[in-house]
GUMI-384465 format. One record per residue (C-alpha): x, y, z; residue number from 1; residue in one letter. Coordinates in steps of 0.02 Angstrom, whole numbers, plus 50000, padded with zeros to 5 digits. Each point is the difference from the previous one (the first is absolute). Example, Ala and Ser with C-alpha at 12.3 -4.5 7.8 and 13.67 -1.06 7.14 Angstrom:
      u      v      w  pos  code
  50615  49775  50390    1     A
  50069  50172  49967    2     S
END
This chain:
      u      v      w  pos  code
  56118  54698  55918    1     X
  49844  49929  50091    2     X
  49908  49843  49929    3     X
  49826  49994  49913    4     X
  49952  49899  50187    5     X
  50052  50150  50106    6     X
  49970  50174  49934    7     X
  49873  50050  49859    8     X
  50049  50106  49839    9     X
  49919  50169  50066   10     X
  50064  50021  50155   11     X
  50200  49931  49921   12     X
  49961  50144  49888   13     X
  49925  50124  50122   14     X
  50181  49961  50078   15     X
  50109  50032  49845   16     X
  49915  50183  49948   17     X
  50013  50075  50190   18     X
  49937  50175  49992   19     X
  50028  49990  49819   20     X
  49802  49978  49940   21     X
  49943  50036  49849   22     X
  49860  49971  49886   23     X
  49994  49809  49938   24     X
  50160  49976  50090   25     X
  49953  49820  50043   26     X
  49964  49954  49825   27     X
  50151  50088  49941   28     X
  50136  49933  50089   29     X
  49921  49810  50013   30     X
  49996  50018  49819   31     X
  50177  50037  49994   32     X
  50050  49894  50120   33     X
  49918  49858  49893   34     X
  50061  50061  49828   35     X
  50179  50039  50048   36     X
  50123  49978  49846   37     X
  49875  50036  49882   38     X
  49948  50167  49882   39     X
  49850  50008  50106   40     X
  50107  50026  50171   41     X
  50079  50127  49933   42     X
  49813  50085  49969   43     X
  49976  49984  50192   44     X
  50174  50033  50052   45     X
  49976  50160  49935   46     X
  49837  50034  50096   47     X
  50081  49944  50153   48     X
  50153  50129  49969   49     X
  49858  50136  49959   50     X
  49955  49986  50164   51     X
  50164  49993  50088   52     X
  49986  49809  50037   53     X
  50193  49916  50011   54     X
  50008  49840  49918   55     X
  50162  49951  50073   56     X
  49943  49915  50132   57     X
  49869  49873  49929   58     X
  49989  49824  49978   59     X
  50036  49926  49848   60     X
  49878  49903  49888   61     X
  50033  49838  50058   62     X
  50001  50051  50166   63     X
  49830  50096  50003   64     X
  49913  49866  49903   65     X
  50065  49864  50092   66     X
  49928  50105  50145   67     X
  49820  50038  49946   68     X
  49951  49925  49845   69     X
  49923  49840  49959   70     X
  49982  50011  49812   71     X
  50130  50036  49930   72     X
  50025  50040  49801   73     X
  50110  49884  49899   74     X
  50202  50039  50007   75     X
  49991  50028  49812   76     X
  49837  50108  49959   77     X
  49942  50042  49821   78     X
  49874  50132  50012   79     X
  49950  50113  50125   80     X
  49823  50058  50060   81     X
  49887  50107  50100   82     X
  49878  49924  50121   83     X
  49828  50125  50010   84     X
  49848  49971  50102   85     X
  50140  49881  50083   86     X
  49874  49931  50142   87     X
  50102  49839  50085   88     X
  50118  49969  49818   89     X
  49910  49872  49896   90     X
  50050  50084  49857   91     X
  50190  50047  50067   92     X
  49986  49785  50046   93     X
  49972  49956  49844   94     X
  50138  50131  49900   95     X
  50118  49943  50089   96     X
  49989  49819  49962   97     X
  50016  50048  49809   98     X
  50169  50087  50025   99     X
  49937  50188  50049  100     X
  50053  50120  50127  101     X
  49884  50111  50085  102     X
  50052  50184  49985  103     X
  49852  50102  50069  104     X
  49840  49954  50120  105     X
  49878  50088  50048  106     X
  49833  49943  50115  107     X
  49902  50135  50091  108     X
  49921  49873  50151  109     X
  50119  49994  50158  110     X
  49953  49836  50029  111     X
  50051  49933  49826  112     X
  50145  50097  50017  113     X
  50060  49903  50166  114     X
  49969  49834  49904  115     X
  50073  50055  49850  116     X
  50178  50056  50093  117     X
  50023  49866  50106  118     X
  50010  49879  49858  119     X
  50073  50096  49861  120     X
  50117  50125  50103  121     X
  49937  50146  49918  122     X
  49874  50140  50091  123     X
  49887  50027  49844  124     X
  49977  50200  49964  125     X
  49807  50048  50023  126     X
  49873  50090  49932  127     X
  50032  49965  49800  128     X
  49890  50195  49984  129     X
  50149  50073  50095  130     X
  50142  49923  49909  131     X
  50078  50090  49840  132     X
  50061  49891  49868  133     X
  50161  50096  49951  134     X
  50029  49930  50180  135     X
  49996  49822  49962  136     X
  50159  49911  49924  137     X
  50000  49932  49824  138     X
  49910  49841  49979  139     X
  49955  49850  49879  140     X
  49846  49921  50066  141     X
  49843  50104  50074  142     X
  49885  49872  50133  143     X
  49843  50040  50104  144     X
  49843  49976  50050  145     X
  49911  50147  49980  146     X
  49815  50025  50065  147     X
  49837  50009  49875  148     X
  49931  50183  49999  149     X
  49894  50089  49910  150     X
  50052  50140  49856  151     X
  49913  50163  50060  152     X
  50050  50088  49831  153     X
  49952  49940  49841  154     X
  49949  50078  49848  155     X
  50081  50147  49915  156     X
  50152  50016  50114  157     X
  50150  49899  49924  158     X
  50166  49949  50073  159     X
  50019  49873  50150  160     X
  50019  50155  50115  161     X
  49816  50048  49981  162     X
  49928  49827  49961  163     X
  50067  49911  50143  164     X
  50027  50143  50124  165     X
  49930  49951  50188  166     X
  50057  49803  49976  167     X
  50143  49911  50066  168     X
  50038  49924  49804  169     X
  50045  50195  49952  170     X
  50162  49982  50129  171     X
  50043  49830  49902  172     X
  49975  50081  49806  173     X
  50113  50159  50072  174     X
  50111  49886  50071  175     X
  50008  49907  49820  176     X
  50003  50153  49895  177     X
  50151  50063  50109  178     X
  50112  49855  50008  179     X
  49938  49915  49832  180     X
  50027  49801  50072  181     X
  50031  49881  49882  182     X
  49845  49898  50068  183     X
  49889  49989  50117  184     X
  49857  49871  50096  185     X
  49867  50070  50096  186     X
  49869  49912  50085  187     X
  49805  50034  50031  188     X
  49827  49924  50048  189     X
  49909  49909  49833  190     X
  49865  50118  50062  191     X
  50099  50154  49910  192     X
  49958  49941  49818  193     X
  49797  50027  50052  194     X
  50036  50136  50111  195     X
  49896  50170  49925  196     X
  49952  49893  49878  197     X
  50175  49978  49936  198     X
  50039  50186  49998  199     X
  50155  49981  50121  200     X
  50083  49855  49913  201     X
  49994  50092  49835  202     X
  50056  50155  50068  203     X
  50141  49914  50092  204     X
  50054  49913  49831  205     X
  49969  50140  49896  206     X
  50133  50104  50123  207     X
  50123  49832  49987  208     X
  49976  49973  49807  209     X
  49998  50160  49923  210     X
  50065  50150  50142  211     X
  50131  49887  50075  212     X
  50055  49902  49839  213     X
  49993  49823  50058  214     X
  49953  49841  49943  215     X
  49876  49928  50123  216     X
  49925  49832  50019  217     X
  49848  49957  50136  218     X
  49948  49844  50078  219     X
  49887  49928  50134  220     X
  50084  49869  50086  221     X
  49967  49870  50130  222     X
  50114  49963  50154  223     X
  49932  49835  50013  224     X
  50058  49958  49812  225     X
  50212  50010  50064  226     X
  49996  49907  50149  227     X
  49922  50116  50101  228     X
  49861  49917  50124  229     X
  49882  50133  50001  230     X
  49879  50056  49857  231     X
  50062  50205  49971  232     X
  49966  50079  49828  233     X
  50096  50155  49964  234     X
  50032  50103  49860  235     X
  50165  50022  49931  236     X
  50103  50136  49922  237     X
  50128  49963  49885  238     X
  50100  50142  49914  239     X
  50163  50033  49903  240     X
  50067  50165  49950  241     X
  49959  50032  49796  242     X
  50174  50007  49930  243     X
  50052  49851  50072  244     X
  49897  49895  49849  245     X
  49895  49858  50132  246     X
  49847  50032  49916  247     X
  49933  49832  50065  248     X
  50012  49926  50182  249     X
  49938  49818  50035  250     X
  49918  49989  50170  251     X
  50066  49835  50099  252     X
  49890  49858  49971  253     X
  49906  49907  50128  254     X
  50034  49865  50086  255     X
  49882  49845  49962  256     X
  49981  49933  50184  257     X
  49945  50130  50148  258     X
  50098  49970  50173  259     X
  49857  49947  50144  260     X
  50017  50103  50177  261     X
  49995  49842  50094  262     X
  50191  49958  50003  263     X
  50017  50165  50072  264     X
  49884  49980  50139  265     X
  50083  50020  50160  266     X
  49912  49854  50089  267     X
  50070  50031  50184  268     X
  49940  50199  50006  269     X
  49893  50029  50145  270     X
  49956  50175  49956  271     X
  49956  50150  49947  272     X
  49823  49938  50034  273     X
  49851  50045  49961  274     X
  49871  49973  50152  275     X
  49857  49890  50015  276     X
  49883  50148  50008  277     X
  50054  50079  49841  278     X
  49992  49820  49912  279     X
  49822  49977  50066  280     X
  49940  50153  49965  281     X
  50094  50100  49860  282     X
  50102  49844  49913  283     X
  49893  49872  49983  284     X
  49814  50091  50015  285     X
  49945  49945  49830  286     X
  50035  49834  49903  287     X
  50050  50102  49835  288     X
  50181  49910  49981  289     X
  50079  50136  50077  290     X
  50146  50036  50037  291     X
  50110  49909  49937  292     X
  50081  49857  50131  293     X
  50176  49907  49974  294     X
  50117  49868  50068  295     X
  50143  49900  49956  296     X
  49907  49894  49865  297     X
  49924  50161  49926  298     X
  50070  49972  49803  299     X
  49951  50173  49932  300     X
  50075  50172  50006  301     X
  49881  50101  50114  302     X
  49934  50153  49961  303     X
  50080  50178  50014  304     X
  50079  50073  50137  305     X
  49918  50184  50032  306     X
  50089  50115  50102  307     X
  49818  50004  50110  308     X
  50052  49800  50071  309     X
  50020  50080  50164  310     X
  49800  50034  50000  311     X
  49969  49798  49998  312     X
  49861  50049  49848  313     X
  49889  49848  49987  314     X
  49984  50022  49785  315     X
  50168  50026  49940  316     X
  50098  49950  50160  317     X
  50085  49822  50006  318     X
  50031  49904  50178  319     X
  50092  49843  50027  320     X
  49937  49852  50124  321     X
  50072  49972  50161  322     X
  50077  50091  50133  323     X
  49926  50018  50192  324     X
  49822  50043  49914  325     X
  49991  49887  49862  326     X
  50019  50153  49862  327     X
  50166  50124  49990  328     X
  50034  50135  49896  329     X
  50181  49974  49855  330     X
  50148  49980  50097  331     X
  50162  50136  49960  332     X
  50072  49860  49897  333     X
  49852  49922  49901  334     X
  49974  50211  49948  335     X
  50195  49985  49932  336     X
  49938  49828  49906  337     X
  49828  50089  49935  338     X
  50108  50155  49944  339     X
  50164  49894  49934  340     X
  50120  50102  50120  341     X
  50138  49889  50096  342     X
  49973  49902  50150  343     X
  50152  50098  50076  344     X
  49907  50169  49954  345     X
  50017  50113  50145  346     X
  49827  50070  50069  347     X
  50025  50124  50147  348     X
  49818  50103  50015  349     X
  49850  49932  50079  350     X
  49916  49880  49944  351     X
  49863  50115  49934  352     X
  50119  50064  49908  353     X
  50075  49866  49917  354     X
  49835  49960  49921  355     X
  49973  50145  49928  356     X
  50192  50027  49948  357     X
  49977  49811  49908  358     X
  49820  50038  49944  359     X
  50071  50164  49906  360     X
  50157  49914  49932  361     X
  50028  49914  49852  362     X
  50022  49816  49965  363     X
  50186  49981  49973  364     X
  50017  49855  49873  365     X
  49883  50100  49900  366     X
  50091  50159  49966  367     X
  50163  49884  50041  368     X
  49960  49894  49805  369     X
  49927  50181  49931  370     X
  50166  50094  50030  371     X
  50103  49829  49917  372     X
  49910  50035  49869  373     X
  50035  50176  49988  374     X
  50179  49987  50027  375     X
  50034  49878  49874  376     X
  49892  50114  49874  377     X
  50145  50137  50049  378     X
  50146  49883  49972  379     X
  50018  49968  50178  380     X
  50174  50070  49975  381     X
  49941  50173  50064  382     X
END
């Protein structure tokens, strides 16, 4: 077996199929590689036979994780989930550290999909409009992070399939309606309860609540309020399946004290900088109190990462002070502070990249205290 320093997950795996390709067939045998000894193995074993793939000859579990995966789930899991709208695995992060196993992941970008397998050891399957749930293994928990888009048909037309038809939420409710989870935590921009004058939010609720049979609880919260050093509202999706009697879920409450930026300042970073040119005439053309500078006495979270950083916008952007010009652009590791992900957190894109994978993520000791919550509402015995 090679070691995560000398040979990367796609080309191991290019190895291992041969002339055997077929469609998903690095998502499908990662995922069995990675779920070996479990019901869900057997789901992909199968596929893998279907296609006249021999299993004889692979690694074990140990062996491939020890190989290719940084995060590993616990040895003794309780529940097991699906990771949709995946992106870099805030959400998978976050599971994991309350006891779940990731069965199924699926992200679209190629990008976040490089990211996303060298960390977790799993190629995620793509384009959630092209995947059939009947072809997704049995699940507890449903996670992602889906996009806010607009509901084309309203009005006399009833059923999820016509309401929400066009928008990437329809793949999530036919996921849910197939595999009836016993919960599931989604994650959106606050901007959704507003958006078409709060048309989409009901409709979405209305297809949760009464077409789905759920209970569902929404909240806004704020990164910055659980330790998080950046100020990032979302909205978040709380569900559990009707017949299972959790008619009321208690969001995790805030912390009193927000975490400053400054202790994460990396004070000896010459770069990426942003020239003297651009500072004299884009940065700092008017004296508005924009953007928004820090250091390493900065005590305040700073304000939210967009998945734009890479465009150095003068408004919502924040720089840091010093390097070779006197002004930088957020390090690789102050992003993993501002978005809560590990210092050890494996980032192998470009760097333009890696701003907008972080921008698009979510914070993970957000969605890390939502899903305690949610599991101990369950029984965490799953």
């Amino acid at each position: 077996m090679p070691t995560k320093e000398t040979k990367s997950l796609a080309s191991w795996l290019k190895t291992q199929l041969g002339e055997n390709r077929f469609e998903n067939d690095y998502a499908v045998l990662s995922h069995y590689l990675s779920l070996q000894g479990t019901p869900s193995a057997d789901f992909y074993a199968n596929i893998l036979r279907k296609n006249n793939f021999d299993l004889s000859s692979l690694p074990s579990k140990n062996s491939y994780q020890k190989s290719f995966s940084h995060y590993n789930p616990k040895r003794n899991t309780s529940f097991t989930f699906i990771d949709l709208f995946a992106g870099i695995g805030g959400f998978r992060l976050a599971m994991q550290r309350n006891g779940g196993e990731c069965v199924f992941t699926s992200e679209w970008d190629e990008s976040a999909q490089k990211t996303y397998s060298t960390n977790y050891a799993e190629y995620p399957f793509g384009d959630i409009t092209k995947i059939n749930p009947a072809e997704i293994p049995d699940f507890d928990i449903l996670t992602g992070g889906f996009p806010c888009q607009p509901f084309s048909s309203i009005g006399k037309r009833e059923g999820f399939e016509h309401k929400t038809q066009g928008t990437l939420f329809f793949y999530i409710a036919k996921i849910i309606k197939e595999k009836r989870p016993k919960a599931f935590l989604l994650e959106n921009v606050p901007g959704l309860v507003s958006h078409n004058e709060g048309k989409t939010l009901e409709i979405i609720l209305d297809v949760l609540r009464k077409e789905l049979k759920y209970d569902v609880s929404i909240k806004v919260l704020n990164s910055a309020d659980f330790g998080v050093p950046q100020e990032r509202k979302r909205l978040y999706f709380v569900g559990f399946r009707n017949d299972l009697g959790i008619d009321s879920f208690e969001f995790p409450k805030e912390n009193e004290k927000k975490v400053g930026i400054g202790q994460f300042v990396e004070t000896d970073a010459e770069g990426p900088s942003i020239s003297e040119h651009l500072q004299k005439s884009y940065i700092f053309k008017k004296d508005d109190g924009h953007p928004e500078i820090i250091d390493k006495d900065s005590d305040f979270p700073v304000k939210t990462l967009c998945a734009s950083y890479h465009k150095i916008q003068r408004i919502t952007g924040t720089f840091v002070r010093g390097g070779k010009t006197g002004l930088r652009l957020l390090t690789e590791q102050e992003c993993k502070a501002i978005m809560g992900f590990p210092p050890d957190f494996v980032v192998p894109v470009s760097r333009t990249q890696m701003y907008h994978q972080f921008g698009n993520s979510v914070a993970v000791p957000v969605v890390q205290k939502i899903s305690e919550q949610i599991v101990n509402a369950l029984g965490g015995d799953e």
